[in-house]
N, C-alpha and C positions, 0 to 999 in steps of 0.2 A: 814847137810843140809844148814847150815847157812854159808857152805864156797862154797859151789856151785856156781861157776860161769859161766858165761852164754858164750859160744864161742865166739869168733869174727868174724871168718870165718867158713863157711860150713865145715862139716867131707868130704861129699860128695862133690869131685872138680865138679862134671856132673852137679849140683844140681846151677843153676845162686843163686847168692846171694843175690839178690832180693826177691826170694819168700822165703827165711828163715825167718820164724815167730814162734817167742816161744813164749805159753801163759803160764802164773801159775796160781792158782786157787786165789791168792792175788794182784794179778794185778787190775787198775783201771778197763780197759776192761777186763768181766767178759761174761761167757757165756748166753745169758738169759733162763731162760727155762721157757718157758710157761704154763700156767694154764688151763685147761678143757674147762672154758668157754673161754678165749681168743683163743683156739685153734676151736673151734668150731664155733666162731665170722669168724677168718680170713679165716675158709674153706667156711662159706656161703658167704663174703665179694667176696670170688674170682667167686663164681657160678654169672657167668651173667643173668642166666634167675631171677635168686633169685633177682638180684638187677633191672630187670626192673619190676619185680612184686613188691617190695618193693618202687618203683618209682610209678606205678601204683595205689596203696593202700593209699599211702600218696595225692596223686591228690585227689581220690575219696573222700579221707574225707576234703582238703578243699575247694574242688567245692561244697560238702552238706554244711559241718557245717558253716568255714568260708564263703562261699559263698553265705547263706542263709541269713546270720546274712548282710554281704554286702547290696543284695540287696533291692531295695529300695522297692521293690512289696510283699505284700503277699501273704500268699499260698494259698487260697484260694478268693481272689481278682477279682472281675469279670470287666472289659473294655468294655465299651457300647462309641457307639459316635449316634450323633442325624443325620436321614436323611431324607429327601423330599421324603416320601411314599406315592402311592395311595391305598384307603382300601376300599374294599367296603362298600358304604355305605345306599343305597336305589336303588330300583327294580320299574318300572314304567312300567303297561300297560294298554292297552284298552280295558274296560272290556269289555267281549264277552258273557254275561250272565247274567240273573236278578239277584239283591241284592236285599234282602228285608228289607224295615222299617218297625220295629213292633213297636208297639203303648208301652208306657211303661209300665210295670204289666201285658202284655197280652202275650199270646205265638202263634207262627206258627210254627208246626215243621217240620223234614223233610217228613211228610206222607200229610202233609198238601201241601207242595209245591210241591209235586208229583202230588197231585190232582190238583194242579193248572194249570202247565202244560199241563197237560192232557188235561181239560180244556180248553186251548188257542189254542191248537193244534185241537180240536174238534170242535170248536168253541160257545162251554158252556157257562152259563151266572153263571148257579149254579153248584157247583162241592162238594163232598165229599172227608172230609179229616177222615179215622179212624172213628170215630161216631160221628162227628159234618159235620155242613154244610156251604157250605160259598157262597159268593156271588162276581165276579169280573165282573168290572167297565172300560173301556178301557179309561184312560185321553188322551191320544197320541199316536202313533204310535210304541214308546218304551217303556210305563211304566201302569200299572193298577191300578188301587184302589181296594185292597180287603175287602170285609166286613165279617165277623162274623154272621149267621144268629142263630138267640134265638126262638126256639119255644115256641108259646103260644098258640097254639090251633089244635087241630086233630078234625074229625068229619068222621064219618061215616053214609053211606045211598045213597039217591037218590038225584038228583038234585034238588028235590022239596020240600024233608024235608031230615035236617043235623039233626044228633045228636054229638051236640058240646060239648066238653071236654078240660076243660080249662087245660094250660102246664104248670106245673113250677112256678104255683101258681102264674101266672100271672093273671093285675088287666085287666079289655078290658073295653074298654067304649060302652056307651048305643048307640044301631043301629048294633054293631059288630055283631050278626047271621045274621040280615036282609040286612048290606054289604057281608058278607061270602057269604051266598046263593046265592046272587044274582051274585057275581065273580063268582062261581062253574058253573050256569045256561049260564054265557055270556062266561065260557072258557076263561077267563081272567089270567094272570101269578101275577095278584099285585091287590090291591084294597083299598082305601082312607079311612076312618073314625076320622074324626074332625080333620084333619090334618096329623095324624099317617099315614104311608105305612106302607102297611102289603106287603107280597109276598107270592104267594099262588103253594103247590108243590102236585101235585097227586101221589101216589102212587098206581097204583089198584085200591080197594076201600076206601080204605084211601087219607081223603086231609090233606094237615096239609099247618098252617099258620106260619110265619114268620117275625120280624122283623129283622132290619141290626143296626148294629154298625160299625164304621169305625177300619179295625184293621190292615192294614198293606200297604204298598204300595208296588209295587215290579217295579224296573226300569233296565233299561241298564247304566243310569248316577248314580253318588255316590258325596252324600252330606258331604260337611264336611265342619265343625265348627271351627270357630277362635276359641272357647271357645269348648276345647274337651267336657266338662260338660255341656254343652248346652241340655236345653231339649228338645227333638226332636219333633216337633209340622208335624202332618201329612197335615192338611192344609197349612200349610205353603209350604212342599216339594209339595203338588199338582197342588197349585198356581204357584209354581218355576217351576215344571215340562209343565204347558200349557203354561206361555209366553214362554219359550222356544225353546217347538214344534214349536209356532207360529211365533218366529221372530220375537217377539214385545216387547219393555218394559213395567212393568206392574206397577201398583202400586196398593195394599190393605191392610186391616184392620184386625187385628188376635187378638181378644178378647184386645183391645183397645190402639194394639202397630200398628205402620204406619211399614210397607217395601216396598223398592223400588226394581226390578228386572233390571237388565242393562246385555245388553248382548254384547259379546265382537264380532269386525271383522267378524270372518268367523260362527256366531251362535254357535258355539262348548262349549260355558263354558257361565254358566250366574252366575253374583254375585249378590248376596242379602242385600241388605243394610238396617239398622236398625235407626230409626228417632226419634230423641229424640229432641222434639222443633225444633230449627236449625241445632242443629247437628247430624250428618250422621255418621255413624260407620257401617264399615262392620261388618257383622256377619256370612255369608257363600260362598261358592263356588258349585255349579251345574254341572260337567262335568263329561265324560264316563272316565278321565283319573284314575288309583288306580296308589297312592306312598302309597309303604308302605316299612318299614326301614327291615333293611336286617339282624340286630341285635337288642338284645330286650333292650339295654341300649341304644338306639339311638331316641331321639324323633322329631318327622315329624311335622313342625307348618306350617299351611296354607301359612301364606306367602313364607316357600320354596316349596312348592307346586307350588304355582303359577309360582315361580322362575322355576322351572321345565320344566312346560310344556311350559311356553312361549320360553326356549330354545331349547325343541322338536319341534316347530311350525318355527323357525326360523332356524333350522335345525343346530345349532351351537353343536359343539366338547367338547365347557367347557365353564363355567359363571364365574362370582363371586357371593358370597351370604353374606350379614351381616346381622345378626339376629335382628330382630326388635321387639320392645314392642305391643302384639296384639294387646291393648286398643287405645295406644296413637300414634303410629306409629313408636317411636320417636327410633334411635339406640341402639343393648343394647355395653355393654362392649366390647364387646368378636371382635377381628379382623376379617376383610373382608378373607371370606375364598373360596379359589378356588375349584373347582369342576371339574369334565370329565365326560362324558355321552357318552357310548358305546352301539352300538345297536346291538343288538342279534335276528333275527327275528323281533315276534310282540311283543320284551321284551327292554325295555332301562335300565340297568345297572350303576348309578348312585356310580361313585367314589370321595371321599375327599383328596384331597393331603393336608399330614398331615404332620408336624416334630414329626418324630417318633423317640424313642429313641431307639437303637437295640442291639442286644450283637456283640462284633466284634470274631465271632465263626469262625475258621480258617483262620483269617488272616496270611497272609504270611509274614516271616521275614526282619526285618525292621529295624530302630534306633532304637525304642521305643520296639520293640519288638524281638530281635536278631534272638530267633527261631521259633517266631509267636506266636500266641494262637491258644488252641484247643477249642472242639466243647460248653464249658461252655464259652468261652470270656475269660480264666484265660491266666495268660504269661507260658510259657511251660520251659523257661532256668527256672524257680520261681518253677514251680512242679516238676521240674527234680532236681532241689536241696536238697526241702526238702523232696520229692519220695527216693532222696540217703539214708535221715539220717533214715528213717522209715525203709527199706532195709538194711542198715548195721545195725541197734541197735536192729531188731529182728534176725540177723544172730548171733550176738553175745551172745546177752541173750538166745537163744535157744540151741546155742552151751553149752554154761556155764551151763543149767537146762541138758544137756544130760550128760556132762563129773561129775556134781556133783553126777548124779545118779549113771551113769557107774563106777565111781571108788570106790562111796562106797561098791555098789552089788558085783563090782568085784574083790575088795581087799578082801572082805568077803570070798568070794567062793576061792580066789585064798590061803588064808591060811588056812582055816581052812578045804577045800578039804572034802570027803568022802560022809556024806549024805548030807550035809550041802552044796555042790558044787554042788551036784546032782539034789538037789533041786532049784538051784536058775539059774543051766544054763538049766534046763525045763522049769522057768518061761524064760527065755532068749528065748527058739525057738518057747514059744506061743506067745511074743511078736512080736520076725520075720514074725509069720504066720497072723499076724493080720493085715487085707486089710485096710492102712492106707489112702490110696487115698479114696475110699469109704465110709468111715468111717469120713473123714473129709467135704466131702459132705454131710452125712446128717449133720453133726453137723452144717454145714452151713446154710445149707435151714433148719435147726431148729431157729438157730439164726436170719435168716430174716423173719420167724414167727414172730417171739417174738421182733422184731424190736430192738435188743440190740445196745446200745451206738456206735459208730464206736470206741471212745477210747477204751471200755471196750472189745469190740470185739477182737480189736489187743492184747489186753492181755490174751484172750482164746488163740488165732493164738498161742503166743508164746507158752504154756503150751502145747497146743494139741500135738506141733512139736516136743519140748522138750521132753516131755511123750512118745512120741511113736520113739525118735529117738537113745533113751541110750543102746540098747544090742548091739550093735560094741564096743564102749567104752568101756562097761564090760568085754566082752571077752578078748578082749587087755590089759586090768591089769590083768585080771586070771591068762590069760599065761603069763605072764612077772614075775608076783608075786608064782606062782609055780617052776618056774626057780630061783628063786631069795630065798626063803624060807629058802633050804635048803644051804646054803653056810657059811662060816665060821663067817660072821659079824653076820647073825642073831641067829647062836650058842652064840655068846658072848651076846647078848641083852636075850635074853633066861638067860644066867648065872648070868646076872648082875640082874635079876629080875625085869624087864620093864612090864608093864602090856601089854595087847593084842593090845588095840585100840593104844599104842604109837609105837611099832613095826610095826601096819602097817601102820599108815599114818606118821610114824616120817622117818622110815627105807625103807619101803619097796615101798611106794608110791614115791616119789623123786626118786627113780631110776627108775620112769617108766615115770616121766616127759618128759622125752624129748619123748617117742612115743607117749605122751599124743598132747604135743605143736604140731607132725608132725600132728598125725589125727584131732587134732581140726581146726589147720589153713585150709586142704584139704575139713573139713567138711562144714566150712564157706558156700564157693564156693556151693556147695550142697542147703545148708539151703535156701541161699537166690533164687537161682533157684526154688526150691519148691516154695517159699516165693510170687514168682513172678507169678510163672504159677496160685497159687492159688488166685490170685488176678485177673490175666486176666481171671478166668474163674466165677470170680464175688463171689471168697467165702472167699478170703483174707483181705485187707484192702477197706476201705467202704470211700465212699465220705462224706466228705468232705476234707479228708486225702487223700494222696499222695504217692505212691509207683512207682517204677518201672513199677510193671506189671499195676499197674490200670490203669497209663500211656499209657502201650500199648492196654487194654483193647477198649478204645475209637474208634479204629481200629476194627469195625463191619461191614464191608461190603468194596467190592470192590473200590467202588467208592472211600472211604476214601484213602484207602490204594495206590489205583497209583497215586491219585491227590495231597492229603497231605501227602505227605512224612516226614515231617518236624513233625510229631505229634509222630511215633512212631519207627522212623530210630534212633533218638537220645538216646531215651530209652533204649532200645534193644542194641546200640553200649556200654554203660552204664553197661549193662549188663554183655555183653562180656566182657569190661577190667576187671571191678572187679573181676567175677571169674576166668578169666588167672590169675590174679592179686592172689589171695589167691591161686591158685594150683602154681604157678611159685614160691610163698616163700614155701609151704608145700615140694614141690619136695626139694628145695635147703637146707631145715632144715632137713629132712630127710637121703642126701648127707655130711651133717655136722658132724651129729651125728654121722652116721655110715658110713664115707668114702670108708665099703669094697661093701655096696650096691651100688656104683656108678659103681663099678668094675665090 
């Protein structure tokens, strides 16, 4: 061999002497011969769909991961900006009905003011309310005085002799039979004694006597107080009420405080002024006008009241108002604030233009916000990021809780065969038979009973998936590992005396990896679908967290969906690549492995 010399020229003249090439097995240039995995690298290298889903999957994790950690927003981040709002803020009308002032500690109820009514309507002086009696007073053409009438005396008989019976253990002074009688005889309705009025009411044979107390006023206008706490003096509203009527200014004395009444332009409103020495302090306002605030944290002080009406009277669109000190007059802190006044029939509608702060809920795509915010104000490329990593890190951990389970059940069943198989591919078709979708429903709506964590949730999600997703897996080692069993390498692990557990995941498991890596990568694609739909239908992942699907959840109604395209077109496109993206490398791995299935 050592004298072997290599030709110079071709045997063959046909043969150009060019392509004469002799190799020996000691040559530099040597043949290569390739290894399992490099041979199964360069068949998935050359599938192009493999390599744009391999393309795809690598995007997807750094638009989540690196792209999360980039941006500068976070995920649950809400964007407000301040705007020039009108809100309602007070309701004004003229009132078209008696109010009544009750005297403080006394009551009128609603059986009473029925009778009152009635009353006026009748034109009664005494009316019955329930089983008291009362007495109304006409001060002016819009408002009464009501009194309270207290029995203290009944009598029965003839006109000529009473048999009187004192009321209510009341005291009567000397002369009272001999004035009674004698009102009875002249048919009198009232009758004097030392100064006292009595009021006298027949009934049949029964008279009964009466005195009055002053207990309510009832009017068309409505008093209101600089000092809400003011205590409500019914002489005072009565005196208010007649210079009024009359069109005069008035001035009196109310148990040894001086007021002065002043009435404005057109007689519509009169103010009441309180005199303290020389100085003069308002203390009320008199007019048919009711403000009252349109929300129960909004409070109404007399002076915007006035503010009010006087630009209802002037017939103006909007004022300004700054709030003033009711004592001293003097401004308080707070900015001159604009107002609008809208009229609605016999209603004025009292708006505040406010700087309001708002959430920016569907804005459209911008600098600041590439693909807009959705209906929380949050940025949406910020939820679609880290929506990816929550999407692929339960596709993955779910996948990994199935295949852990499916290879041990199924290495199990697949060696050890007979009743030991029998029994564990029976638990395999209860598990196919068990309505997973359903079954993840209630456990859903149990979970939002019991309001569980949204973290803690997402780690039910994965188990539940996991759990109910391993009988594919296991079948697929059975039958791989029943084919595999019997063959000559695991005679020899047999002879060598390997224990059971190292034969099947040292030996027999590794040879079923590569259909392991085909079906897990294909399952991905799967998981996270599930993953998705179970969130848009509000039982996957929970706000304040981010998924895909919760993403597209936000999309409830039409209106969203043609207007904002921009909330759940992205998500959903998101969607799509990833799982092309995991079946486009599953297809190509599977073509690797076994080049004759592409055939």
């Amino acid at each position: 061999m050592s004298d072997f010399q290599r030709p110079e020229t071709s045997p063959d003249p046909e043969i150009p002497e060019v392509n004469q090439t002799w190799v020996s097995l000691d040559d530099e240039q040597r043949i290569k011969v390739l290894s399992p995995t490099m041979l199964v690298l360069r068949r998935f290298v050359r599938n192009q769909l493999a390599i744009v889903g391999s393309i795809f999957i690598t995007l997807m994790f750094l638009f989540s991961f690196v792209g999360g950690w980039i941006m500068p927003y976070g995920e649950s981040q809400v964007f407000t900006k301040v705007v020039d709002m009108s809100k309602l803020y007070a309701g004004v009308t003229i009132n078209q009905e008696y109010r009544y002032v009750v005297k403080d500690g006394a009551s009128f109820n609603s059986v009473s003011r029925a009778g009152f009514i009635k009353a006026i309507n009748n034109g009664q002086a005494i009316f019955e309310g329930g089983e008291e009696f009362f007495y109304q007073e006409a001060l002016t053409d819009e408002s009464y005085l009501i009194m309270k009438l207290n029995e203290v005396a009944q009598a029965i008989g003839s006109k000529i002799k009473l048999n009187v019976k004192v009321m209510n253990e009341a005291v009567l002074p000397e002369g009272f039979e001999e004035a009674f009688t004698q009102a009875v005889t002249d048919k009198k309705e009232s009758f004097d004694v030392t100064g006292q009025q009595y009021l006298l009411l027949q009934a049949g044979k029964i008279y009964r006597v009466f005195t009055d107390e002053d207990l309510a006023i009832a009017s068309f206008n409505i008093m209101d107080f600089v000092n809400p706490d003011a205590e409500v003096s019914l002489e005072l509203i009565k005196q208010a009420e007649v210079a009024k009527a009359q069109g005069q200014p008035a001035a009196f004395d109310i148990d040894g405080v001086n007021y002065e009444v002043e009435l404005d332009a057109e007689g519509e409103q009169a103010e009441i002024f309180q005199l303290n020495g020389s100085e003069r302090s308002q203390y009320a306002v008199l007019s048919r006008y009711v403000v009252n605030p349109l929300f129960s944290d909004v409070h109404i002080s007399l002076a915007f009241k006035e503010a009010v009406k006087e630009a209802i009277d002037q017939n103006q669109k909007t004022f300004l108002f700054k709030e003033t000190n009711p004592g001293t007059g003097v401004a308080l802190g707070v900015e001159e604030e604009e107002f609008s006044i809208e009229r609605q029939n016999q209603q004025w509608i009292i708006k505040n233009v406010q700087q309001t702060q708002v959430v920016l809920d569907y804005e459209y795509p911008s600098k600041e916000h590439l693909m807009g915010t959705d209906a929380n104000g949050m940025d949406i490329l910020t939820r679609l990021m880290y929506g990816g990593r929550i999407s692929l890190m339960i596709g993955f951990i779910v996948v990994l809780i199935e295949t852990f389970i499916g290879v041990i059940l199924g290495g199990i069943a697949g060696y050890f065969g007979k009743w030991i198989d029998n029994l564990l591919m029976r638990l395999v078709d209860v598990f196919n038979s068990i309505p997973s979708i359903p079954i993840i429903i209630i456990i859903g709506a149990v979970m939002d009973g019991m309001r569980v964590d949204p973290q803690v949730r997402m780690i039910y999600l994965m188990l539940i998936l996991g759990f109910l997703g391993w009988p594919s897996i296991a079948r697929l080692v059975r039958g791989q590992i029943l084919s595999l069993r019997e063959q000559e390498f695991m005679v020899a692990t047999e002879a060598t005396g390997l224990s059971v557990s190292r034969r099947i995941f040292r030996h027999l498991v590794p040879n079923v990896i590569p259909q392991l890596i085909v079906i897990s990568t294909m399952s991905l694609g799967g998981v996270i679908l599930t993953e998705s739909t179970l969130s848009f239908l509000g039982l996957g992942v929970k706000f304040p967290f981010a998924s895909w699907g919760n993403i597209i959840n936000a999309v409830s109604n039409v209106h969203v969906m043609s207007n904002y395209w921009f909330v759940w077109i992205p998500a959903g496109f998101l969607i799509l690549i990833t799982v092309l993206g995991f079946n486009f490398i599953g297809d190509g791995l599977r073509d690797a492995f076994d080049p004759k299935m592409k055939r």
